[in-house]
PDB file of N, CA, C, O and CB in Angstrom:
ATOM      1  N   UNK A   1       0.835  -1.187   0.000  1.00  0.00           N
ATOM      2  CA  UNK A   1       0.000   0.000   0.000  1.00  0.00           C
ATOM      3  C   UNK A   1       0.873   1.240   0.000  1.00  0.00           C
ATOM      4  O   UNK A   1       1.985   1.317   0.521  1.00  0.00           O
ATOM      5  CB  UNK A   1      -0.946   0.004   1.207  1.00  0.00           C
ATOM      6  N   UNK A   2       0.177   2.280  -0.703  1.00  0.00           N
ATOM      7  CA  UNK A   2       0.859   3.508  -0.456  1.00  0.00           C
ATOM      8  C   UNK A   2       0.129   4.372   0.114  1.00  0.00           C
ATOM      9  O   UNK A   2      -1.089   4.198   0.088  1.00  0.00           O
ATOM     10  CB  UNK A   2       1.357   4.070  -1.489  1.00  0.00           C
ATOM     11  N   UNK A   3       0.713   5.579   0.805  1.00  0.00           N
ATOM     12  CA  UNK A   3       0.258   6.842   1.237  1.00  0.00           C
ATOM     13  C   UNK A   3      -0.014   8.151   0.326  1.00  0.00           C
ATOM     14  O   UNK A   3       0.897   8.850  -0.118  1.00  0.00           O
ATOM     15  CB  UNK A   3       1.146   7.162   2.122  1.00  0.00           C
ATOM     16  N   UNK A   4      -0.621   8.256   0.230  1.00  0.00           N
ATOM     17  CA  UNK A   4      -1.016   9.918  -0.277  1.00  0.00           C
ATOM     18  C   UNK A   4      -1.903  11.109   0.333  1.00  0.00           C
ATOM     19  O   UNK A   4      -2.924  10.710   0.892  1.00  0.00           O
ATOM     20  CB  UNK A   4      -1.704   9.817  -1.481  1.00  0.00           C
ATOM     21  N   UNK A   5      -1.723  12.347   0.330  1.00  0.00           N
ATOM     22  CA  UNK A   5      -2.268  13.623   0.845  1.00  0.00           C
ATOM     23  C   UNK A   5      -2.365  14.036   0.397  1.00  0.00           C
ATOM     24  O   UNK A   5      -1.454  14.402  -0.346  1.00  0.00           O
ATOM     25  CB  UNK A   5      -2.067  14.296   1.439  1.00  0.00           C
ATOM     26  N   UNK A   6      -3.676  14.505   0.301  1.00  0.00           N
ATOM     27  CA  UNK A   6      -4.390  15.878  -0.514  1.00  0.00           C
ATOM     28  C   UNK A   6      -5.265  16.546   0.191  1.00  0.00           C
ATOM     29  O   UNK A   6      -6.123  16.277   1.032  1.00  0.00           O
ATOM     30  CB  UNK A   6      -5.204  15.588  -1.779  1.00  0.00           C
ATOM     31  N   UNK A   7      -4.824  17.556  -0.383  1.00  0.00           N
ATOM     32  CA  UNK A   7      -5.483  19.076   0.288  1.00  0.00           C
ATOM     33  C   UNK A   7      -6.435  19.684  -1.103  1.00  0.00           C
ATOM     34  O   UNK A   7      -6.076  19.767  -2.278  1.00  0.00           O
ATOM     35  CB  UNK A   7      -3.874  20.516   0.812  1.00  0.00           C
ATOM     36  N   UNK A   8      -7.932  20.108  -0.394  1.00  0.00           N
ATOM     37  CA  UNK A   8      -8.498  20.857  -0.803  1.00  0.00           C
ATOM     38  C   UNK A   8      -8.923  21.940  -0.315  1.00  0.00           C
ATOM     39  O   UNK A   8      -8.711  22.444   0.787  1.00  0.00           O
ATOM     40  CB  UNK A   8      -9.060  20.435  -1.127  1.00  0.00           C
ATOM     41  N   UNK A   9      -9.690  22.370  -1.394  1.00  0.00           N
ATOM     42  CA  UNK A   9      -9.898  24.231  -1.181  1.00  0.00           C
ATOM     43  C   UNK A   9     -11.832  24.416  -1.418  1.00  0.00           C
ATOM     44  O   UNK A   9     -12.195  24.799  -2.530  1.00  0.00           O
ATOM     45  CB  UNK A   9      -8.690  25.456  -3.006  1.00  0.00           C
ATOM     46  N   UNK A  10     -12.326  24.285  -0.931  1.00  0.00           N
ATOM     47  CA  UNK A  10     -13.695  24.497  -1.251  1.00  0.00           C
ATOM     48  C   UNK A  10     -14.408  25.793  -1.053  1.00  0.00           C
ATOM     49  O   UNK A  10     -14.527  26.209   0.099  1.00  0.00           O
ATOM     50  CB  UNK A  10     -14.353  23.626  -0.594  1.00  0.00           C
ATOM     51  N   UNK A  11     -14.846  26.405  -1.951  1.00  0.00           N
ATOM     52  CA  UNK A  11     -15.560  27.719  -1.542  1.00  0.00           C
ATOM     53  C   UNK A  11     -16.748  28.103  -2.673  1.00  0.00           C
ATOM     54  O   UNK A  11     -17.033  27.405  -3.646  1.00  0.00           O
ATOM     55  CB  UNK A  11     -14.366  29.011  -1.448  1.00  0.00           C
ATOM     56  N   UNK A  12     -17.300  29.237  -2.346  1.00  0.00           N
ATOM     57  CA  UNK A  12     -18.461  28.827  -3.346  1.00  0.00           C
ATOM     58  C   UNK A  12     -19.156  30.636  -3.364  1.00  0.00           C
ATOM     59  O   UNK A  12     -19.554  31.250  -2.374  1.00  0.00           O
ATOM     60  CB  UNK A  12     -19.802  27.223  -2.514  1.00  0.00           C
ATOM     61  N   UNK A  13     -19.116  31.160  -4.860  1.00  0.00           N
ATOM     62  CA  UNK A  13     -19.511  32.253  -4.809  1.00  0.00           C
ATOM     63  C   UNK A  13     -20.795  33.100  -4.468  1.00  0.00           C
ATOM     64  O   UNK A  13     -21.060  34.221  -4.901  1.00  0.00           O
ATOM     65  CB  UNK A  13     -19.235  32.376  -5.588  1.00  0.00           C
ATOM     66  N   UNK A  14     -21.516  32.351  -3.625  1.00  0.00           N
ATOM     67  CA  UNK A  14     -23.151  31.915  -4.073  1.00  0.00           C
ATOM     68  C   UNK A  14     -23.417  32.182  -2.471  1.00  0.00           C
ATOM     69  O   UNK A  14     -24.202  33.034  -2.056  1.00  0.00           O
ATOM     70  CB  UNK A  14     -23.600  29.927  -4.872  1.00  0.00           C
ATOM     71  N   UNK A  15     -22.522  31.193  -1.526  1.00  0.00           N
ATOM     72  CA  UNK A  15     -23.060  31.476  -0.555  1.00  0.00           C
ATOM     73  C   UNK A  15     -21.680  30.742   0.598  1.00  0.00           C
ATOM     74  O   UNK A  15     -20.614  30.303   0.165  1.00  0.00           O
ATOM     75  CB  UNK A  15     -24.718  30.890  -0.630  1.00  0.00           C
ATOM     76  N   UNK A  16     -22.045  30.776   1.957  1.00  0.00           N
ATOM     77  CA  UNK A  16     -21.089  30.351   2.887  1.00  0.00           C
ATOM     78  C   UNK A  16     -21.339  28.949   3.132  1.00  0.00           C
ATOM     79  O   UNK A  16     -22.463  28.515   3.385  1.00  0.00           O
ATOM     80  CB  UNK A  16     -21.111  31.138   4.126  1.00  0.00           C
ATOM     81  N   UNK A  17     -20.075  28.090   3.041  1.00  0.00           N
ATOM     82  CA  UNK A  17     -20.725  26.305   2.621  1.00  0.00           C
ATOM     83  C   UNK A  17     -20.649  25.920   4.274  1.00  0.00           C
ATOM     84  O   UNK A  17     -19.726  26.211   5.035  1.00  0.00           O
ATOM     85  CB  UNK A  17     -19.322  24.893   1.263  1.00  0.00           C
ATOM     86  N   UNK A  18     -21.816  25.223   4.584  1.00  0.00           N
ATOM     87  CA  UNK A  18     -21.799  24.592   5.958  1.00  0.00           C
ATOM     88  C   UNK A  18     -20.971  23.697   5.754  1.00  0.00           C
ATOM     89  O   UNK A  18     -20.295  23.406   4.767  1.00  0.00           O
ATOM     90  CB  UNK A  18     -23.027  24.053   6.553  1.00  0.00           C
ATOM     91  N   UNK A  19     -21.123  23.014   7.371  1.00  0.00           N
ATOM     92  CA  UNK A  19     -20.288  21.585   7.711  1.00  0.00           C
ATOM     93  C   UNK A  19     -21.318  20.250   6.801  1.00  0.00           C
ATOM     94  O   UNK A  19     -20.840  19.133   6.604  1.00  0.00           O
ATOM     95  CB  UNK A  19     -20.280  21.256   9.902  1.00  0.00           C
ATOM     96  N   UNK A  20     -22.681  20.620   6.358  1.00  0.00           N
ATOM     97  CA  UNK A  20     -22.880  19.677   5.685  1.00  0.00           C
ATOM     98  C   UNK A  20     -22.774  19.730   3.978  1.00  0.00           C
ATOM     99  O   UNK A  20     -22.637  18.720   3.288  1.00  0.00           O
ATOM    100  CB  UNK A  20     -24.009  19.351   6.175  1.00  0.00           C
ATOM    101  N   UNK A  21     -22.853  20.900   3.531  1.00  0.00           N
ATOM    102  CA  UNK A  21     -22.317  21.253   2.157  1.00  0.00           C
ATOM    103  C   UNK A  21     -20.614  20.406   2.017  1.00  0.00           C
ATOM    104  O   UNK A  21     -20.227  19.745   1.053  1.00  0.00           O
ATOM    105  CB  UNK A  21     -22.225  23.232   2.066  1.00  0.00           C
ATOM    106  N   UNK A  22     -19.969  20.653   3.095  1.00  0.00           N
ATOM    107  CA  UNK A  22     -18.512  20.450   2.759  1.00  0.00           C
ATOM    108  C   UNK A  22     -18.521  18.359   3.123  1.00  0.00           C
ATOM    109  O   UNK A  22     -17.822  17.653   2.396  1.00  0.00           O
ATOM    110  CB  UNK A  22     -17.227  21.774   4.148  1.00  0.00           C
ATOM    111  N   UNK A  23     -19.048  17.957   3.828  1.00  0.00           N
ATOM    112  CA  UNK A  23     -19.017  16.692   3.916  1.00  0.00           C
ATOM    113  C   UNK A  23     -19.991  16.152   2.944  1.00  0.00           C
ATOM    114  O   UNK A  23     -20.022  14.925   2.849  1.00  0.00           O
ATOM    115  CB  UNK A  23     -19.217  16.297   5.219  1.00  0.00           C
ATOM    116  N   UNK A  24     -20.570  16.654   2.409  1.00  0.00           N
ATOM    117  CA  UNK A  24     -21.340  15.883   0.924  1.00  0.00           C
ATOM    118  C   UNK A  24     -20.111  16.014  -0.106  1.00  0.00           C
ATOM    119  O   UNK A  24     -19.595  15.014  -0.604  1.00  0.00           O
ATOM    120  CB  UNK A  24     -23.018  16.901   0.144  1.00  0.00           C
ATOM    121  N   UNK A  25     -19.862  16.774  -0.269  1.00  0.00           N
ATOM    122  CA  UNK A  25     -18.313  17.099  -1.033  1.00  0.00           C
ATOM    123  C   UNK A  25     -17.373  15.981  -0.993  1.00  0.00           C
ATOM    124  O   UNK A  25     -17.070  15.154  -1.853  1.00  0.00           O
ATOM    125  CB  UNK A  25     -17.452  18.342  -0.301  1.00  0.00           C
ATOM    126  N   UNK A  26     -16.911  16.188   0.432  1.00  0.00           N
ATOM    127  CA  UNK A  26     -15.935  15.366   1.072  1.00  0.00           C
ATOM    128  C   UNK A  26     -16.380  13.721   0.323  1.00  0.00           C
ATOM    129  O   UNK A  26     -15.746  12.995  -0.443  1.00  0.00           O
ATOM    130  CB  UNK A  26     -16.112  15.529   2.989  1.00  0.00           C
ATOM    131  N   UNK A  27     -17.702  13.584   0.935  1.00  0.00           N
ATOM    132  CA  UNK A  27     -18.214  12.140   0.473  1.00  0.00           C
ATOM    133  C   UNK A  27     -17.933  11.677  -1.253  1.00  0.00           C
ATOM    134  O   UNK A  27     -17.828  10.517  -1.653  1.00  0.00           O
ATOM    135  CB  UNK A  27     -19.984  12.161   0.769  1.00  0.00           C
ATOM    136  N   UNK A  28     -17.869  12.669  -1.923  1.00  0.00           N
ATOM    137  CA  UNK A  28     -18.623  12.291  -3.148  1.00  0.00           C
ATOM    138  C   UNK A  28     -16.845  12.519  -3.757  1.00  0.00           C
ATOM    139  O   UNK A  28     -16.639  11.768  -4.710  1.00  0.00           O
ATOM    140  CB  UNK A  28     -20.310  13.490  -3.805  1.00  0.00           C
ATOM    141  N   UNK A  29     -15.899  13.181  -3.469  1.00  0.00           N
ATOM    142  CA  UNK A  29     -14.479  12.847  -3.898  1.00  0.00           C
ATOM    143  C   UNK A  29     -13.961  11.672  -3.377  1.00  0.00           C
ATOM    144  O   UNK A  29     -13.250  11.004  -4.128  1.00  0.00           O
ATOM    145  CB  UNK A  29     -13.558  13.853  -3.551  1.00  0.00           C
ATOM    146  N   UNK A  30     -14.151  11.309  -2.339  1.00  0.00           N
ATOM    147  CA  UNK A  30     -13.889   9.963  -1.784  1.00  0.00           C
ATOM    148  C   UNK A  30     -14.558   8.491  -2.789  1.00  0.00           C
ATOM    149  O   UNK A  30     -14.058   7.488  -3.298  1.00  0.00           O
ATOM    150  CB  UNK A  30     -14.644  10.057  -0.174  1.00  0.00           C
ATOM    151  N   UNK A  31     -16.027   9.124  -2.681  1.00  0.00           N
ATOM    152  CA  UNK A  31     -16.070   8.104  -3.583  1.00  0.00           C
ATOM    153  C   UNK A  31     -15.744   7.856  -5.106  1.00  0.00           C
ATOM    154  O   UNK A  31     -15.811   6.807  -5.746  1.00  0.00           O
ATOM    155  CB  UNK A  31     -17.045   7.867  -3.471  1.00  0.00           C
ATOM    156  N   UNK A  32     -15.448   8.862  -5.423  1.00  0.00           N
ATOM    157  CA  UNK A  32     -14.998   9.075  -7.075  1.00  0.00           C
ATOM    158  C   UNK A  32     -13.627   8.533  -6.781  1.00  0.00           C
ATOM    159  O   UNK A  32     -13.455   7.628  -7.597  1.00  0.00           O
ATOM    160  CB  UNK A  32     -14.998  10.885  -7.860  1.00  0.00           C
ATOM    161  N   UNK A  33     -12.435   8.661  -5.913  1.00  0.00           N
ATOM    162  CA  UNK A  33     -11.461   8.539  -6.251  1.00  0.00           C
ATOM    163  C   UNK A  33     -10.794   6.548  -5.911  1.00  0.00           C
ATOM    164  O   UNK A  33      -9.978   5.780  -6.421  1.00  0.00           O
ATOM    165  CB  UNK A  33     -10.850   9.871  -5.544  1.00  0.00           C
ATOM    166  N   UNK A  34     -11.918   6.532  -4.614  1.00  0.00           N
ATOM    167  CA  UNK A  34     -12.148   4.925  -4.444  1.00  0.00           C
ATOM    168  C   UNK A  34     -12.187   4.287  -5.976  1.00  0.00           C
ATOM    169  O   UNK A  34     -11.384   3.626  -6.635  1.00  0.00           O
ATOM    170  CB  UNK A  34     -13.755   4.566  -3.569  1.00  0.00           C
ATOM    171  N   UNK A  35     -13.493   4.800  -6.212  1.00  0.00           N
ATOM    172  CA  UNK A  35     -14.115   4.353  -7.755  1.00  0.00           C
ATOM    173  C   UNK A  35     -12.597   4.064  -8.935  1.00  0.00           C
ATOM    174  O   UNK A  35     -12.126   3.021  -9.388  1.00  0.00           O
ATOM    175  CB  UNK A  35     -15.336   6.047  -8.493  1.00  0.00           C
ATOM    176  N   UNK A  36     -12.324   5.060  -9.052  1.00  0.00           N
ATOM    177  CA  UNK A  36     -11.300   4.803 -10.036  1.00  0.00           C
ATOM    178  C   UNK A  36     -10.211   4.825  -9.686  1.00  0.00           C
ATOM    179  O   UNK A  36      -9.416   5.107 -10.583  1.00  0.00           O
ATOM    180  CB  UNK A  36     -11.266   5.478 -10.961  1.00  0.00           C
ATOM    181  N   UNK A  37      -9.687   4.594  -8.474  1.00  0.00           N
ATOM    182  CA  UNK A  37      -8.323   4.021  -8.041  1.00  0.00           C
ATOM    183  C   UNK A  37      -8.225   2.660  -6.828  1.00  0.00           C
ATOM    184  O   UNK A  37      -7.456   1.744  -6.540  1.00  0.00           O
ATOM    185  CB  UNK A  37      -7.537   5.370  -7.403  1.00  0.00           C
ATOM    186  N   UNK A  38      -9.365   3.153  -6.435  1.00  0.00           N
ATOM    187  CA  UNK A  38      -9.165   2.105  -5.354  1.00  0.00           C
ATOM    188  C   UNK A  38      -9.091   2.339  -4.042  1.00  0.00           C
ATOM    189  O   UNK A  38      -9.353   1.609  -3.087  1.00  0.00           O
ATOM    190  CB  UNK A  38      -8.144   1.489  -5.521  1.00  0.00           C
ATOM    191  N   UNK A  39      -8.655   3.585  -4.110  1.00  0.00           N
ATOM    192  CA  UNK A  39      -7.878   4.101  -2.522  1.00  0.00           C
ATOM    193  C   UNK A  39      -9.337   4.249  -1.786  1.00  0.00           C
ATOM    194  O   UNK A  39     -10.520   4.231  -2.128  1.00  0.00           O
ATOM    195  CB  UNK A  39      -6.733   5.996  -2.524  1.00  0.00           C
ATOM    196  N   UNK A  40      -8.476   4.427  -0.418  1.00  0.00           N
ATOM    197  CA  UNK A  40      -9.622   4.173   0.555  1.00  0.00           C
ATOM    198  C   UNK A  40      -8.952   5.195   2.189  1.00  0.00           C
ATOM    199  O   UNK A  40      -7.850   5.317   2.724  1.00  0.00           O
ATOM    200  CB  UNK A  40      -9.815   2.005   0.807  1.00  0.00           C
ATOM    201  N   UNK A  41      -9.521   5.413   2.301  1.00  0.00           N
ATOM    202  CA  UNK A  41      -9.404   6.640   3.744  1.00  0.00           C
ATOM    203  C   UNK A  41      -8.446   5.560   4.844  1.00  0.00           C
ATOM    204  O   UNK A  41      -8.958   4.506   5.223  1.00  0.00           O
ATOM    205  CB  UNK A  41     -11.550   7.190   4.727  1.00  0.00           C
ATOM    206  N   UNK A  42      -7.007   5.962   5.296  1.00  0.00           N
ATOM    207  CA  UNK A  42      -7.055   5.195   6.120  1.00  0.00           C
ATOM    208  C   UNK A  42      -7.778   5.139   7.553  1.00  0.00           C
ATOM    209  O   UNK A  42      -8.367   6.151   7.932  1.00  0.00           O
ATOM    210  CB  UNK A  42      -6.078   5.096   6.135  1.00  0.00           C
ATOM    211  N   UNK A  43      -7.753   3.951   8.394  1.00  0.00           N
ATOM    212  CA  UNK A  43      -8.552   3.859   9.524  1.00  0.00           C
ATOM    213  C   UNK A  43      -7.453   4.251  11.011  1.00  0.00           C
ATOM    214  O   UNK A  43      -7.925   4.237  12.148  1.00  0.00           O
ATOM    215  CB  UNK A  43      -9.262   2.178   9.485  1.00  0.00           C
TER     216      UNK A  43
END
């Protein structure tokens, strides 16, 4: 297995993103990047 870190930047011209705007986010890159790589959050 390998390690990797990534940093994002989320913001939005429209309006101020809650803690649940940003964890639907969170969710939906996680699963895209699972999807086509595999990787997985470590525990």
């Amino acid at each position: 297995k390998k390690s990797v870190m990534l940093r994002f930047w989320m913001g939005s011209d429209e309006k101020t993103l809650s803690s649940e705007d940003i964890e639907q986010r969170l969710k939906a890159i996680i699963k895209a990047l699972n999807k086509a790589t595999g990787a997985e959050i470590r525990q």
